[in-house]
C-alpha positions as CSV (number, residue, x, y, z in Angstrom):
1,X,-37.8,-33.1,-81.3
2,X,-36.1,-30.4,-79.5
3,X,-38.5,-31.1,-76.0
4,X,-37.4,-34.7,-76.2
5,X,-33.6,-34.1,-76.1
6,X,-34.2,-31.4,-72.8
7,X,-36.3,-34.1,-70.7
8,X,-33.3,-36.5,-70.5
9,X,-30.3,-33.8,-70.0
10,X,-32.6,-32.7,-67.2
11,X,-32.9,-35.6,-66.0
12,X,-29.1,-36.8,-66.3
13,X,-28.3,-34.0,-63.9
14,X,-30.5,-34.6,-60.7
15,X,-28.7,-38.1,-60.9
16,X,-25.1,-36.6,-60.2
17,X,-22.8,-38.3,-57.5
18,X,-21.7,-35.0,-56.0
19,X,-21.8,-34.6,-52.2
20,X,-24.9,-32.6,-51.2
21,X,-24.7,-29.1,-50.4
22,X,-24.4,-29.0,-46.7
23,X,-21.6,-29.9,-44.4
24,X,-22.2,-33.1,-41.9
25,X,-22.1,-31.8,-38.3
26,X,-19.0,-33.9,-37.6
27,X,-16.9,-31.8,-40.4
28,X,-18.0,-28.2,-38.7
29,X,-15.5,-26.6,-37.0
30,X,-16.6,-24.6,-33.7
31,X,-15.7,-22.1,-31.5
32,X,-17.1,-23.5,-28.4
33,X,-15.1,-24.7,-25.3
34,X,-15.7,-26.3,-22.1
35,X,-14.8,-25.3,-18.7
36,X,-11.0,-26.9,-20.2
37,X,-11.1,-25.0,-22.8
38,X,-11.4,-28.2,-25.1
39,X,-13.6,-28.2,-28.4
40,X,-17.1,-29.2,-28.1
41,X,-18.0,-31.4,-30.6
42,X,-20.7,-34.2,-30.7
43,X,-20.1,-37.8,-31.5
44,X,-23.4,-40.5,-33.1
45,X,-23.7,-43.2,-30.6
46,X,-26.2,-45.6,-32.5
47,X,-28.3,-47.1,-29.4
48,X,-31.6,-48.9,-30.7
49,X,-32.2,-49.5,-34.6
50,X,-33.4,-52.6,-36.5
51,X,-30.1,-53.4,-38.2
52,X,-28.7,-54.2,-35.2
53,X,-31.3,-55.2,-33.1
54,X,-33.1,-57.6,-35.8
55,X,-36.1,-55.9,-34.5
56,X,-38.5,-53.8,-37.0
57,X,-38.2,-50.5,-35.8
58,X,-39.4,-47.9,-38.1
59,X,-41.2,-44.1,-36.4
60,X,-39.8,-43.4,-33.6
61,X,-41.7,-40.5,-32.1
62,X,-41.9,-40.6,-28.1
63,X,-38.9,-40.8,-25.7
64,X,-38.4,-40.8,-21.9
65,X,-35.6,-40.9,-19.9
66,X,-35.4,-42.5,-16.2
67,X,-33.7,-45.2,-13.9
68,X,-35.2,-47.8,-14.3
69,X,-32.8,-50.4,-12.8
70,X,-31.6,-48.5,-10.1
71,X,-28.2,-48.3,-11.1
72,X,-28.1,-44.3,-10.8
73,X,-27.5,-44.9,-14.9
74,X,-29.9,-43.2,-17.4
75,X,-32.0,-45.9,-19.2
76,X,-34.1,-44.4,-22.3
77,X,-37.5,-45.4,-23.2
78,X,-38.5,-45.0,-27.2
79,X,-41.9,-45.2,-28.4
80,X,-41.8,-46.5,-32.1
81,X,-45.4,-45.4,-33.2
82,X,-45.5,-46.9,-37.0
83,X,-43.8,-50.1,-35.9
84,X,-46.0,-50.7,-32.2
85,X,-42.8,-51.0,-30.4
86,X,-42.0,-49.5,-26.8
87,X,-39.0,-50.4,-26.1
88,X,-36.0,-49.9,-23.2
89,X,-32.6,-48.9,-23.5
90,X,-30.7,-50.0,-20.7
91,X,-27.4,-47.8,-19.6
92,X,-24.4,-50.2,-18.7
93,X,-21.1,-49.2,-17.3
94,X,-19.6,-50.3,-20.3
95,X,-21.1,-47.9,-23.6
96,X,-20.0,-50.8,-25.9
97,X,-22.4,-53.2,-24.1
98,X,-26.2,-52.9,-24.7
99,X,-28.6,-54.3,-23.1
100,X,-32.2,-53.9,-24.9
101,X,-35.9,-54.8,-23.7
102,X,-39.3,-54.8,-25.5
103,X,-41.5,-54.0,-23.2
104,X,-44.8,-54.0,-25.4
105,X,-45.9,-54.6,-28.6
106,X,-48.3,-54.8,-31.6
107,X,-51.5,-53.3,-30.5
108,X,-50.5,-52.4,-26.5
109,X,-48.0,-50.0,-28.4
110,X,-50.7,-48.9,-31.1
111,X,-50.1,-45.2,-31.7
112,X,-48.1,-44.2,-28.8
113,X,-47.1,-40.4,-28.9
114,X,-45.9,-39.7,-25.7
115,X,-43.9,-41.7,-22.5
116,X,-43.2,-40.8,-18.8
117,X,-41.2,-42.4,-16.4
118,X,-41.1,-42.1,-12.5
119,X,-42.0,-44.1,-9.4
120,X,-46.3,-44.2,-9.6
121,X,-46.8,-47.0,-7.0
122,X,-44.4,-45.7,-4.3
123,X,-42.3,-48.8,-4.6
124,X,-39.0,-46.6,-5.1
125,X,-38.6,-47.8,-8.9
126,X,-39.2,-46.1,-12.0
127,X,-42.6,-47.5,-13.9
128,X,-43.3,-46.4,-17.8
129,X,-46.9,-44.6,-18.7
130,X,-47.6,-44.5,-22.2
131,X,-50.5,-42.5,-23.9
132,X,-51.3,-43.9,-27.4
133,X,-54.0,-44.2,-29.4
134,X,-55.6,-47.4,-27.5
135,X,-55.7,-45.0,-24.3
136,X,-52.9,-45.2,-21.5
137,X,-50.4,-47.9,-21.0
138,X,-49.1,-48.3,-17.3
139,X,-46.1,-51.1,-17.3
140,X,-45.0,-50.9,-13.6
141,X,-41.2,-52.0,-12.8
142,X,-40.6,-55.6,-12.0
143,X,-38.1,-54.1,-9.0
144,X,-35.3,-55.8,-10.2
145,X,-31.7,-54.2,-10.3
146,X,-31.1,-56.2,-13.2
147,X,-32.5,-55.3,-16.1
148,X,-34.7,-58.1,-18.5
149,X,-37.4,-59.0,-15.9
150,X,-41.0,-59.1,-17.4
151,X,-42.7,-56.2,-16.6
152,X,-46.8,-55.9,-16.4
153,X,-49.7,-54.1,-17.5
154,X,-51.4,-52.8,-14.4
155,X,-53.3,-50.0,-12.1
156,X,-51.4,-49.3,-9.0
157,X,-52.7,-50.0,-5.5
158,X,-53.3,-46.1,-4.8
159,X,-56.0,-44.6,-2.6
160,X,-58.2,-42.8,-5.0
161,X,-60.1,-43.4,-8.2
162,X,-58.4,-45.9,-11.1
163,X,-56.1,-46.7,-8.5
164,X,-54.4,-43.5,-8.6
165,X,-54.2,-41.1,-5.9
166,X,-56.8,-38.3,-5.2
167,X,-54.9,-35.5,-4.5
168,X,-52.4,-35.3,-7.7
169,X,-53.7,-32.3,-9.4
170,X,-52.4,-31.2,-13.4
């Protein structure tokens, strides 16, 4: 009788309501200034997640940052691998405002675990590689300084073999 009554008092107390043990970042003071002398603190600023987006987003694991519209604005890329998303982030004047783009899906995002951005083709825009587990995804940038145009699957027009030029070395 006496190891029946332990299992639920046990049990009973890995069910309390108390606040975990550790102190959210938000609630730790610091010592560290800017050139200002202000505090440096940081601050959650929610961009991409499927409450708000309606979209089932679930592993993100890959990330890239470039301009992608031209704006001079930092747009992020996010590979969601368990999901098949990859999906834009466009910057906007405005934080409040978001503007976001999928730009593939299902199996052209199978597996991704790692994005670029950068101009491939030459055209002065920023195009998205992907590697994932169906090979390498190239999207190349519509050339649009507003962002939502489709963009497409393709090898660039570059002297060399694939399409891509000869003389890039790793």
């Amino acid at each position: 009788m006496r190891g029946f009554l332990i299992v639920p008092i046990v049990l009973l107390a890995g069910c309390s309501s108390e606040a975990p043990p550790w102190t959210p970042i938000q609630d730790v003071d610091t010592e560290a200034r800017n050139a200002e002398n202000l505090t440096i603190s940081w601050r959650e600023n929610l961009i991409d997640d499927q409450r708000t987006s309606g979209v089932p987003l679930r592993g993100a694991h890959a990330l890239a940052i470039g301009n992608l519209d031209g704006d001079e604005r930092p747009d992020i890329v996010t590979a969601y691998q368990e999901s098949r998303y990859l999906r834009v982030a466009y910057s906007t004047e405005d934080s409040a405002e978001k503007f976001l783009l999928t730009l593939a899906e299902s199996d052209d995002a199978l597996g991704i675990f790692d994005v670029a951005t950068g101009d491939i083709n030459g055209d002065g825009w920023d195009d998205v590689v992907a590697a994932g587990t169906n090979g390498i995804l190239y999207l190349q940038s519509p050339g649009q300084s507003k962002p939502g145009f489709r963009w497409h699957a393709s090898i660039p027009s570059l002297p060399g073999a694939n399409g891509f030029p000869s003389t890039w070395s790793i």
